[in-house]
VMD Tcl script that builds the backbone (N, CA, C; Angstrom):
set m [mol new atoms 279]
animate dup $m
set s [atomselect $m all]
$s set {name element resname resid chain x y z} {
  {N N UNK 1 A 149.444 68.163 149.119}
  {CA C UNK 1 A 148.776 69.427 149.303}
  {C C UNK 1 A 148.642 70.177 147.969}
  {N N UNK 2 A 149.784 69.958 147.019}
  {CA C UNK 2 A 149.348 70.576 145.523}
  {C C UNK 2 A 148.680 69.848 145.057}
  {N N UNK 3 A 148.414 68.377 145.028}
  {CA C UNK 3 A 147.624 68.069 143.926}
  {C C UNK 3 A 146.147 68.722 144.712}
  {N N UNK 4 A 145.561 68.763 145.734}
  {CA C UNK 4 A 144.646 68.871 146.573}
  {C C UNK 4 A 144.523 70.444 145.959}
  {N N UNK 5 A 145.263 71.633 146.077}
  {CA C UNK 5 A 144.842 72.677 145.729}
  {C C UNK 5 A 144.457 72.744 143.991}
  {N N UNK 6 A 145.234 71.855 143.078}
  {CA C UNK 6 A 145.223 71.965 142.002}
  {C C UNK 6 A 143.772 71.385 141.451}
  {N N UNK 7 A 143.278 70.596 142.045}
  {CA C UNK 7 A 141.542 69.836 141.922}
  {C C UNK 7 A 140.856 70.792 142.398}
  {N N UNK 8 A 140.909 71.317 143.295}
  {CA C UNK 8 A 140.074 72.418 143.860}
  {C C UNK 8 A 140.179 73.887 142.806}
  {N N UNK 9 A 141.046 74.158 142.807}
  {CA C UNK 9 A 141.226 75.010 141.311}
  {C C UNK 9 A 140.777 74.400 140.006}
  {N N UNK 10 A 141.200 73.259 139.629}
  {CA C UNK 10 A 140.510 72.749 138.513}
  {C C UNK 10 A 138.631 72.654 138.694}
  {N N UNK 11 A 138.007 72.454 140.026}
  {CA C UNK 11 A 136.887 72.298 140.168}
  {C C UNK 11 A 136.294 73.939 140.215}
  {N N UNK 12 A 136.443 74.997 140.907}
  {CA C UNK 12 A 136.635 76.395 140.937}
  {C C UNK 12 A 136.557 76.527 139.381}
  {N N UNK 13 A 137.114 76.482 138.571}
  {CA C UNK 13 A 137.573 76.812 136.890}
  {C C UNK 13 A 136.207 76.576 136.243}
  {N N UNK 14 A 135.811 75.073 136.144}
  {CA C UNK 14 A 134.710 75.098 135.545}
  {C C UNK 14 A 133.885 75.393 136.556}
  {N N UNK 15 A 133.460 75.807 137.698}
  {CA C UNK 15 A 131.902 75.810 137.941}
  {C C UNK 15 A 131.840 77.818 137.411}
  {N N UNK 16 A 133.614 78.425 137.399}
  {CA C UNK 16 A 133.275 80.128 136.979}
  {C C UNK 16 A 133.058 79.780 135.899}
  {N N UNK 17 A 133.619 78.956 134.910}
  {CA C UNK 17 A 133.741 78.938 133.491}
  {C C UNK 17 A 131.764 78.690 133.368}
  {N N UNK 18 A 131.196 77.384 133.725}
  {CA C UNK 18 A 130.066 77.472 133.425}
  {C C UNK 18 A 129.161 78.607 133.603}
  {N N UNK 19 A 129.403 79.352 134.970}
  {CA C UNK 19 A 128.844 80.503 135.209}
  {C C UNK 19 A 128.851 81.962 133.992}
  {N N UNK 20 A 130.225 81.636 133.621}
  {CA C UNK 20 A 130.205 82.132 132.776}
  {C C UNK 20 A 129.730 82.800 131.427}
  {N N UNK 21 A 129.762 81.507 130.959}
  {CA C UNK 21 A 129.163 81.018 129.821}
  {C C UNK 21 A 127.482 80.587 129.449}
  {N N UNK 22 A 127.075 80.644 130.804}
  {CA C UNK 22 A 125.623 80.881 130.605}
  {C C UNK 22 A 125.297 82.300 130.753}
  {N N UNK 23 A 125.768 83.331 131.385}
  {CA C UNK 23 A 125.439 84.549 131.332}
  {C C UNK 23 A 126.087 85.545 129.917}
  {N N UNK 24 A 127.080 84.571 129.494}
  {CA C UNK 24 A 127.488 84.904 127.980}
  {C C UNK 24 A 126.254 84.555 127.216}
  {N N UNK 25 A 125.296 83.470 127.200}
  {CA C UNK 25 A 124.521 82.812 126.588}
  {C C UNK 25 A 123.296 83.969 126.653}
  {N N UNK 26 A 123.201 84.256 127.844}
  {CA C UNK 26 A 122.117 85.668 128.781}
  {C C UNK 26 A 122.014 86.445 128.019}
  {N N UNK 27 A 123.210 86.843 127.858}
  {CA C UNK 27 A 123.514 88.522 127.206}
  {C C UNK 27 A 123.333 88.507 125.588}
  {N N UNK 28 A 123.398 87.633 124.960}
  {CA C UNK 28 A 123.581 87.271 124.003}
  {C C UNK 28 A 121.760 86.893 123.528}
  {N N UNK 29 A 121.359 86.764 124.182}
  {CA C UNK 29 A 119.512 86.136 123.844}
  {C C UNK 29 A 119.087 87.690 124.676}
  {N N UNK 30 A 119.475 88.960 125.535}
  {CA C UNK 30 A 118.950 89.731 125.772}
  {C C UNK 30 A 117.492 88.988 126.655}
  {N N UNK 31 A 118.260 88.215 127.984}
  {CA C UNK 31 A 117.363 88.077 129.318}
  {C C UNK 31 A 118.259 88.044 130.241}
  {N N UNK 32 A 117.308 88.200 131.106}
  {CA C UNK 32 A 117.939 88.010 132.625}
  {C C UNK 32 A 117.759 86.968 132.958}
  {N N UNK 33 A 118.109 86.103 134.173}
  {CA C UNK 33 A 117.970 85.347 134.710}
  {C C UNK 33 A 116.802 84.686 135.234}
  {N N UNK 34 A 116.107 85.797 136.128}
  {CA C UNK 34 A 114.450 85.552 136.085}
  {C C UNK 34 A 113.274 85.291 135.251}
  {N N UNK 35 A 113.874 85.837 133.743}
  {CA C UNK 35 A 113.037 85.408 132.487}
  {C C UNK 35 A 113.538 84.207 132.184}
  {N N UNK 36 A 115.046 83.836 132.064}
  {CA C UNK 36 A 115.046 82.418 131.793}
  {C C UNK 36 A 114.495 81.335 132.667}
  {N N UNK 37 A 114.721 81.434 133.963}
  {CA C UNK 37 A 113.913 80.170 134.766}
  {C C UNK 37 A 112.636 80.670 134.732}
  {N N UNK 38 A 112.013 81.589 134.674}
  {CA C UNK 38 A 110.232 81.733 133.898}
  {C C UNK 38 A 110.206 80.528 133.114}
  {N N UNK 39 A 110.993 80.919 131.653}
  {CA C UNK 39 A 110.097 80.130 130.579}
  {C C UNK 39 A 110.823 78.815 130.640}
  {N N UNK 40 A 111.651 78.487 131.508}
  {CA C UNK 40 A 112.409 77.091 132.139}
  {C C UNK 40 A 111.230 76.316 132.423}
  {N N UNK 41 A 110.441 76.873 133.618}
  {CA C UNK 41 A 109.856 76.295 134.618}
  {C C UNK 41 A 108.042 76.091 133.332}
  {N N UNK 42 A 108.049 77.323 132.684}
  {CA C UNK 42 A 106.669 77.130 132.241}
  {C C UNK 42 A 107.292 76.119 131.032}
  {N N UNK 43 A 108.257 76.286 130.429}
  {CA C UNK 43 A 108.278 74.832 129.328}
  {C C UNK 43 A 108.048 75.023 128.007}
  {N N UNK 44 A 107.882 76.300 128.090}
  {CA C UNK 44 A 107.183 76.917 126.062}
  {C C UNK 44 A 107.883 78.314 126.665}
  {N N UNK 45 A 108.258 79.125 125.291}
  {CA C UNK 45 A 108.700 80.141 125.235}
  {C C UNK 45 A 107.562 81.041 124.777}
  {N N UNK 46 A 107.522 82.165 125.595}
  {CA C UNK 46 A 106.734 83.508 125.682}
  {C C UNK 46 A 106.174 83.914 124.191}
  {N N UNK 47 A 107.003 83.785 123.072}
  {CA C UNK 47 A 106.627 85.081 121.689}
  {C C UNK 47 A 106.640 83.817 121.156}
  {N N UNK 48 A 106.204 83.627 119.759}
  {CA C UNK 48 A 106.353 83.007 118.469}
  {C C UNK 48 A 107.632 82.888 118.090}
  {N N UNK 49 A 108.397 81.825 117.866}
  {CA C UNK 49 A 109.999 81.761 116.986}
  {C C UNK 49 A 110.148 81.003 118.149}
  {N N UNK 50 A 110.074 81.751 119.328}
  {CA C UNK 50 A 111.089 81.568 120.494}
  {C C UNK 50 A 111.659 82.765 120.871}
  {N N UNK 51 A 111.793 84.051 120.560}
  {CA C UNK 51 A 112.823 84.881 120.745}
  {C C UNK 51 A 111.864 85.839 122.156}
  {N N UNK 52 A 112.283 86.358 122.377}
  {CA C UNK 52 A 112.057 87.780 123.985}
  {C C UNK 52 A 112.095 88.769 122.762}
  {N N UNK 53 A 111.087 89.545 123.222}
  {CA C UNK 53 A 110.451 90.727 122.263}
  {C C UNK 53 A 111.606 91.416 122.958}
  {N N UNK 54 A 112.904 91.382 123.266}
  {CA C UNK 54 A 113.879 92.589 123.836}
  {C C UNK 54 A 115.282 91.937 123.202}
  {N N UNK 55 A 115.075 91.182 122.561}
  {CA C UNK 55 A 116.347 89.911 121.811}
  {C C UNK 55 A 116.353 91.203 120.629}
  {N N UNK 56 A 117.103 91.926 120.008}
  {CA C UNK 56 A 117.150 92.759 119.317}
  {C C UNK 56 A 118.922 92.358 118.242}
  {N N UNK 57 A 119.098 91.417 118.676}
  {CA C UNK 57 A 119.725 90.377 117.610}
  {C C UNK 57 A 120.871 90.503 118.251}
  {N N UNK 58 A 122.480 89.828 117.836}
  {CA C UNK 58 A 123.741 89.489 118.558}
  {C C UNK 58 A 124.615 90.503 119.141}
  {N N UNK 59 A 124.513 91.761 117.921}
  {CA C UNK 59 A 125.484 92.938 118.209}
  {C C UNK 59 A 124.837 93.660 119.086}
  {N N UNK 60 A 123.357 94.300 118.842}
  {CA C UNK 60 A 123.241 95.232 119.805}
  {C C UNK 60 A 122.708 94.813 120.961}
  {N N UNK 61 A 122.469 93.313 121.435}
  {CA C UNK 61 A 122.441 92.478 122.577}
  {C C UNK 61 A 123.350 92.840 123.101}
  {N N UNK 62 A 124.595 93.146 122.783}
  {CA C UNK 62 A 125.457 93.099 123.581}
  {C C UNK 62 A 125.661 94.591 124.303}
  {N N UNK 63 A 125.715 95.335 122.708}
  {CA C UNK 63 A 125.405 96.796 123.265}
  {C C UNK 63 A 124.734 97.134 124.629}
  {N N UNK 64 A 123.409 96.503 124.323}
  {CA C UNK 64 A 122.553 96.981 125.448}
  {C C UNK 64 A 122.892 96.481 127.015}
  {N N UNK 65 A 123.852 95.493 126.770}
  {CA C UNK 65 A 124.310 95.107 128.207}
  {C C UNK 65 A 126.032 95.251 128.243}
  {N N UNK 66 A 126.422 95.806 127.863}
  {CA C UNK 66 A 128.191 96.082 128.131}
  {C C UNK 66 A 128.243 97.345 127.949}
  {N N UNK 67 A 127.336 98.661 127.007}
  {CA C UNK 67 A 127.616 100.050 126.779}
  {C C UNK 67 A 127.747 99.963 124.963}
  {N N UNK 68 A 127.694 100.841 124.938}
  {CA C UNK 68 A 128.261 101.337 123.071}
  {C C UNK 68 A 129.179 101.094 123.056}
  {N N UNK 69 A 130.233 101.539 123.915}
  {CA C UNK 69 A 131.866 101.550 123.381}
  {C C UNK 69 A 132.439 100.130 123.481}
  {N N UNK 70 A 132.836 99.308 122.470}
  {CA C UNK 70 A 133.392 98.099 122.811}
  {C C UNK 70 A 134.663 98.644 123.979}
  {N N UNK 71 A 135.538 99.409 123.430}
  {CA C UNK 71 A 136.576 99.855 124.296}
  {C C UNK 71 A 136.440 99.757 125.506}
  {N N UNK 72 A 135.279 99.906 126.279}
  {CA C UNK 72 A 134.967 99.798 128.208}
  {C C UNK 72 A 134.514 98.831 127.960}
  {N N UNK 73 A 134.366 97.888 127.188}
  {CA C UNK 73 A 133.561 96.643 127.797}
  {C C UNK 73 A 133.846 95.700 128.727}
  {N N UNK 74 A 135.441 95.806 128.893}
  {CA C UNK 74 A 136.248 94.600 130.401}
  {C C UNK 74 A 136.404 95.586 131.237}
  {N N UNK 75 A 135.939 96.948 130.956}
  {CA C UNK 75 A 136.551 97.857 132.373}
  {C C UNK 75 A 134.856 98.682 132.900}
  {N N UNK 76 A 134.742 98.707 133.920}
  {CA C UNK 76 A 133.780 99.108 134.757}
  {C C UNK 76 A 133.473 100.338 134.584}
  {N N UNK 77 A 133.587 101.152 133.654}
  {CA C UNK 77 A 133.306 102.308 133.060}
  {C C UNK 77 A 131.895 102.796 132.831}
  {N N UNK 78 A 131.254 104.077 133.422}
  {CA C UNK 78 A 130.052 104.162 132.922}
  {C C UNK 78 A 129.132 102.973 132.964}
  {N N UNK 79 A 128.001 102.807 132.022}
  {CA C UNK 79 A 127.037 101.652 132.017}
  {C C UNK 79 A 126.078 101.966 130.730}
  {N N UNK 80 A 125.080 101.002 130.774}
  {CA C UNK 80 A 124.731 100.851 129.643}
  {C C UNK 80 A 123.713 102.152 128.945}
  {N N UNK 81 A 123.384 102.468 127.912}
  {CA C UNK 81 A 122.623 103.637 127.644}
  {C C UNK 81 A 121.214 103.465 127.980}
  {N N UNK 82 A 120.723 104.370 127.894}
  {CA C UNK 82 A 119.268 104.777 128.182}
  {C C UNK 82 A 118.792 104.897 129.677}
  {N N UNK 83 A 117.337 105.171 130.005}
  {CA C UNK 83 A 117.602 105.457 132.061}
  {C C UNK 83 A 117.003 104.485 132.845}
  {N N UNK 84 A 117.200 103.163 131.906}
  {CA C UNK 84 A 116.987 102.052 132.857}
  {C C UNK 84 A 115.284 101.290 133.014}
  {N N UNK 85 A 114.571 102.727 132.610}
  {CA C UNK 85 A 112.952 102.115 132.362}
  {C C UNK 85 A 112.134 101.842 131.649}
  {N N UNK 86 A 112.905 102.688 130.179}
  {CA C UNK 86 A 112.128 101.948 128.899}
  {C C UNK 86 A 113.800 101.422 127.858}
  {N N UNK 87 A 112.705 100.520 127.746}
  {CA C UNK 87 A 114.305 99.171 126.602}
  {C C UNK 87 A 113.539 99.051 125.278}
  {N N UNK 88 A 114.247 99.233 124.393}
  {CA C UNK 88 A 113.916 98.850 123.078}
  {C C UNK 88 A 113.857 97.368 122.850}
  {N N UNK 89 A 112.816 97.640 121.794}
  {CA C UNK 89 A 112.126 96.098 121.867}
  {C C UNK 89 A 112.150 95.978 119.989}
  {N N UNK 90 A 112.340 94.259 119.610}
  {CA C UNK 90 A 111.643 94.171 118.369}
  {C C UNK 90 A 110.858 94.843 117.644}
  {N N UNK 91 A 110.807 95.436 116.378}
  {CA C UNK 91 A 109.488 95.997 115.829}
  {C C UNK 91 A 108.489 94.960 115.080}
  {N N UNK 92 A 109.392 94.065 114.851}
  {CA C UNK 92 A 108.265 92.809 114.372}
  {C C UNK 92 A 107.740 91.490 114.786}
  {N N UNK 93 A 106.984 91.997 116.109}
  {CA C UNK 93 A 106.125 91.276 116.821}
  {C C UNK 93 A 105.002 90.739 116.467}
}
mol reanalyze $m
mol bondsrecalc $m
mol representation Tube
mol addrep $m
């Protein structure tokens, strides 16, 4: 019965860990989910380079999806700035 729970936990581990780590990947390229299986399914990426005219580079990628304050970033505090309907975008499109 332990080894049985311990595979099931080991299997549990990576499918959060992968989950993970692609929405680390998310946050980090500044898309959602629905833009990535977009340009999944179409096969070429949207802009020139490759990048999402909202990819505004590693640090403030993150900003824009965890808050300003690194300090709340593991705690559910507040949310991210601005009111949700206009997002800053690249200026060199």
């Amino acid at each position: 019965m332990i080894a049985l729970g311990s595979l099931l936990a080991l299997f549990l581990g990576f499918v959060v860990g992968g989950f993970a780590l692609f929405h680390t990947f998310l946050i980090i390229r500044n898309m959602t989910t629905v833009e990535f299986c977009e340009r999944r399914k179409r096969g070429r990426l949207l802009t020139p380079g490759g990048r999402s005219r909202y990819d505004l580079g590693f640090w403030n990628n993150v900003k824009a999806a965890l808050g300003d304050n690194p300090m709340f970033w593991l705690a559910p505090y507040g949310g991210p700035s601005g009111d949700g309907l206009s997002f800053p975008t690249r200026e060199n499109l």
